[in-house]
C-alpha positions in Angstrom: -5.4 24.1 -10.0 -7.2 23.5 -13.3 -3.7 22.9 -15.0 -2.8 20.2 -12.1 -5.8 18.5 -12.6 -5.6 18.4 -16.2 -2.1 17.1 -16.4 -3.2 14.6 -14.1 -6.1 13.1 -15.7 -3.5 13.4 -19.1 -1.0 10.5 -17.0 -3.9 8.7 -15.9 -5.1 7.9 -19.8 -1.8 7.8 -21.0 -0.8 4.9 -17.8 -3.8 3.0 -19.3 -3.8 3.1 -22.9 0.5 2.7 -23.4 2.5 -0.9 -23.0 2.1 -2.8 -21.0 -1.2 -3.4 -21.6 -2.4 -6.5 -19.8 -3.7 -5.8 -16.5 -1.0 -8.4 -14.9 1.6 -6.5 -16.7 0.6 -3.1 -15.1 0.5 -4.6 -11.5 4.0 -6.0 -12.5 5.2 -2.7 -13.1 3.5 -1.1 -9.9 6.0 -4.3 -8.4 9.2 -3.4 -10.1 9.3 0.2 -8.8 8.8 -0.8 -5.2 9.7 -4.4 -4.5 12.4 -6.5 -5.0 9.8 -9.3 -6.8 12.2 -12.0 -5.5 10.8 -15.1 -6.7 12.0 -17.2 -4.0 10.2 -14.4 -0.9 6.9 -14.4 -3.5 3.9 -16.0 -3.7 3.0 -18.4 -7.2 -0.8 -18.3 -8.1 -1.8 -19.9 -11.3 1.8 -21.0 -11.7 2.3 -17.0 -11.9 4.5 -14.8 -9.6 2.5 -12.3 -8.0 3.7 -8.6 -8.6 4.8 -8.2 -5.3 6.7 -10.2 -2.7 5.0 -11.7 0.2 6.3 -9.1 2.6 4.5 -6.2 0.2 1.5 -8.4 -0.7 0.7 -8.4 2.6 1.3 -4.5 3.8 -0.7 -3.6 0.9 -3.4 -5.9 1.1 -3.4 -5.2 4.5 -3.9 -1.1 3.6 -6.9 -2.4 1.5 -8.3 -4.1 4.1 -7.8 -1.3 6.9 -9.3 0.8 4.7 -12.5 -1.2 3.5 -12.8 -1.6 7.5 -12.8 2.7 8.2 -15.0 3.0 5.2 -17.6 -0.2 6.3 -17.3 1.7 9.9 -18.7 5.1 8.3 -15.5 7.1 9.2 -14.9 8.8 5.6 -13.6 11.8 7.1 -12.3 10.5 10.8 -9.2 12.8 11.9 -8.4 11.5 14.7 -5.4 8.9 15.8 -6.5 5.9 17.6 -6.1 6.3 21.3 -2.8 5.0 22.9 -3.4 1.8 23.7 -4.2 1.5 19.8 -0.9 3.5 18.6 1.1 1.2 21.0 -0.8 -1.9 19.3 0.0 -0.9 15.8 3.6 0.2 16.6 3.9 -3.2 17.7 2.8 -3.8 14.3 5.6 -2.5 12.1 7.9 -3.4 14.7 7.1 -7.3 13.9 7.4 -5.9 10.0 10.8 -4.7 10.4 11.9 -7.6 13.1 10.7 -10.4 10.3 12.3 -8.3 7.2 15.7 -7.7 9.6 15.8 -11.4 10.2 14.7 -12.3 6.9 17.6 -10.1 5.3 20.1 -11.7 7.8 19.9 -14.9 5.8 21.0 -13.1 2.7 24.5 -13.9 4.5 25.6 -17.3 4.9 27.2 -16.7 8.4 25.2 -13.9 9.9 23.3 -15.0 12.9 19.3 -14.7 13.0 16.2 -15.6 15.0 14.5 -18.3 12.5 13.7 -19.6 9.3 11.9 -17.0 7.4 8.9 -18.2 5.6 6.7 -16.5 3.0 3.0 -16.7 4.7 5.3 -14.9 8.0 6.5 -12.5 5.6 2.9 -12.1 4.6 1.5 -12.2 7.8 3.7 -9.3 9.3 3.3 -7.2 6.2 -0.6 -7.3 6.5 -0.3 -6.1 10.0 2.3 -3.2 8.9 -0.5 -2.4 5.9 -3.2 -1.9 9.1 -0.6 0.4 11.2 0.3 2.5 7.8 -3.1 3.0 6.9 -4.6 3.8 10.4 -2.1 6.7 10.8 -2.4 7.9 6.8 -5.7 8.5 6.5 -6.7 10.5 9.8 -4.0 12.7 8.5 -5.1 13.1 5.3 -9.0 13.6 6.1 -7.6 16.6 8.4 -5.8 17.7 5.5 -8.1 17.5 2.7 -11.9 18.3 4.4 -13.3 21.2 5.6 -15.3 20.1 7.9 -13.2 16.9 9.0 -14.9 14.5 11.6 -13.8 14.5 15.3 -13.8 11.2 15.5 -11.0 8.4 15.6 -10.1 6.1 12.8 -9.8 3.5 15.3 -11.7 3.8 18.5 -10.1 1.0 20.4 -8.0 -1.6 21.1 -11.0 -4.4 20.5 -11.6 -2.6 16.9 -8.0 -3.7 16.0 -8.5 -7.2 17.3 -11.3 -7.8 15.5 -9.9 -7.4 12.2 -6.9 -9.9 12.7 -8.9 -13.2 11.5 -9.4 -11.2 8.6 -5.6 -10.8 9.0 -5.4 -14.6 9.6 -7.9 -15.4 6.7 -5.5 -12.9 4.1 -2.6 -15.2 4.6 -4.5 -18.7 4.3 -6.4 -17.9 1.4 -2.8 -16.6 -0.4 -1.0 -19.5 1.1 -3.2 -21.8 -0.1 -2.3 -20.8 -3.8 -5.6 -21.0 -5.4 -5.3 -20.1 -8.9 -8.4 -18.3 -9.9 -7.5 -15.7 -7.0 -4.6 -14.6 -9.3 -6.4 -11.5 -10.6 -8.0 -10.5 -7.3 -4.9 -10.8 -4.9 -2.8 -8.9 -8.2 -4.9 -5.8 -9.1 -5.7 -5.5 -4.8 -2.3 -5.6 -3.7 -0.9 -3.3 -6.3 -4.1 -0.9 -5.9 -3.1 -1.2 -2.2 0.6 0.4 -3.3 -1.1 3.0 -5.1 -3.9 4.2 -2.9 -1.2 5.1 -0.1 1.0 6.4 -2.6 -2.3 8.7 -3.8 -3.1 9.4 -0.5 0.1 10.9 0.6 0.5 12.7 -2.4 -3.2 14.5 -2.2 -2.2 15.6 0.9 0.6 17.0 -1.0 -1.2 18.5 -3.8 -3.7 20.0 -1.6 -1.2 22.3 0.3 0.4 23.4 -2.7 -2.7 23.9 -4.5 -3.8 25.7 -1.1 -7.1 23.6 -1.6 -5.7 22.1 2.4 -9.2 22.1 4.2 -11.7 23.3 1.0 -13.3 19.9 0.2 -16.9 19.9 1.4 -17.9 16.6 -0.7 -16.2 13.7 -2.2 -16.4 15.9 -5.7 -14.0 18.4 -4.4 -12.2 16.1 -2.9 -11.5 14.9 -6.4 -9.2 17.9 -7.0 -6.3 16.8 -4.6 -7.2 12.8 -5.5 -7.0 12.8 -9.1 -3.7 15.0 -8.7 -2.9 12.4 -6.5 -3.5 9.8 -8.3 -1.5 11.8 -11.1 2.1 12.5 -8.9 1.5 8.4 -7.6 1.7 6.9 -11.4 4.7 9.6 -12.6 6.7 8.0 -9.2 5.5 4.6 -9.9 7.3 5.0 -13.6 10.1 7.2 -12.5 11.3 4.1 -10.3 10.6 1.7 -13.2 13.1 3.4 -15.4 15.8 4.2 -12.7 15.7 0.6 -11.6 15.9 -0.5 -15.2 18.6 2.1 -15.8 20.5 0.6 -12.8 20.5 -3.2 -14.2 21.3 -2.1 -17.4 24.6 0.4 -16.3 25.5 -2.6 -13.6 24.2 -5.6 -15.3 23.0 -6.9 -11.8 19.5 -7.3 -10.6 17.8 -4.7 -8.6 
């Protein structure tokens, strides 16, 4: 357990103090191993191409927003699904993420059929939505998983909670839409902390099985055990898929 942790906190200082070492750079990398960074599907700030697409800026930003909402709601440790009129809600959810991104795709071909014109703020807009849905059935999981004393309470109690967050929804896409360059940073560093923290969250869950710490964490200390290895298995994936995609455009000479 030590050892994991150790070896974790080793690829966490070695992520931060090798190349690239620009914060934008980073968040570019976090892009590359998990988004196609098209620059015609993405999102200009600044006169700068965000490090993800508009489809993954949004899912992402949309898992940092769900989250900020459980945390603001005091539901830390909530391990319970939302109730069924919720799950049907955010199924609905990733089922307008993967409608948008089949249709989107479709245009890829110059004679497949498809529904409409894509455009990037309804790339944005479904991904936020799919961001909600992913982290509203993540982290019930993993506060089952990881605390000992878990709370028997819903992450979501309702239909009406869900609601309630979608100007926040509407507000996400605006303000990105609306290209304001000093947001550059912000939208960056949230969106690619929003890849990492599910990445990190699947992963503890991971970690804490193996380690057989599943249930042990009374405080947010403990908890650090599974997190920082977490953390750890998220960056090693995150830079695995960097060099197999650059492996791939260098042995095909075609963009990935």
């Amino acid at each position: 357990m030590a050892l994991a942790v150790i070896l974790s906190v080793v690829v966490i200082v070695l992520t931060a103090a090798l190349p690239p070492h620009a914060v934008l750079s980073k968040a570019d990398r976090v892009g590359y191993a998990i988004c196609h960074q098209i620059p015609e599907r993405s999102f200009f700030l600044n006169g700068r191409q965000l490090p993800l697409c508009a489809r993954c800026t949004g899912t992402f930003l949309g898992a940092m927003l769900g989250l900020a909402v459980i945390l603001l709601r005091r539901r830390g440790r909530a391990s319970h699904m939302p109730p069924p009129a919720a799950v049907v809600l955010l199924i609905a959810f990733i089922g307008l993420w993967g409608l948008d991104g089949l249709n989107s795709y479709l245009t890829f071909f110059p004679r497949a059929p498809h529904l409409y014109e894509p455009r990037n703020w309804l790339r944005m807009a479904t991904g936020v939505l799919n961001g909600l849905a992913m982290i509203a059935f993540v982290f019930p999981v993993f506060s089952y998983t990881v605390w000992r004393e878990p709370a028997a309470e819903r992450v979501v109690k309702n239909v009406g909670e869900l609601v309630a967050t979608l100007p926040f929804v509407a507000l996400i896409v605006l303000v990105v839409q609306a290209q304001i360059g000093v947001l550059l940073y912000p939208v960056a560093i949230l969106s690619s902390l929003g890849a990492l923290l599910l990445l990190t969250l699947l992963n503890a869950m991971i970690a804490a099985i193996v380690l057989r710490r599943e249930g042990a964490a009374q405080t947010w200390r403990q908890a650090l055990v599974p997190l920082t290895t977490g953390v750890g298995l998220a960056l090693l994936q995150i830079a695995a898929l960097d060099l197999l995609r650059d492996w791939l455009v260098a042995l095909f000479g075609l963009p990935f």
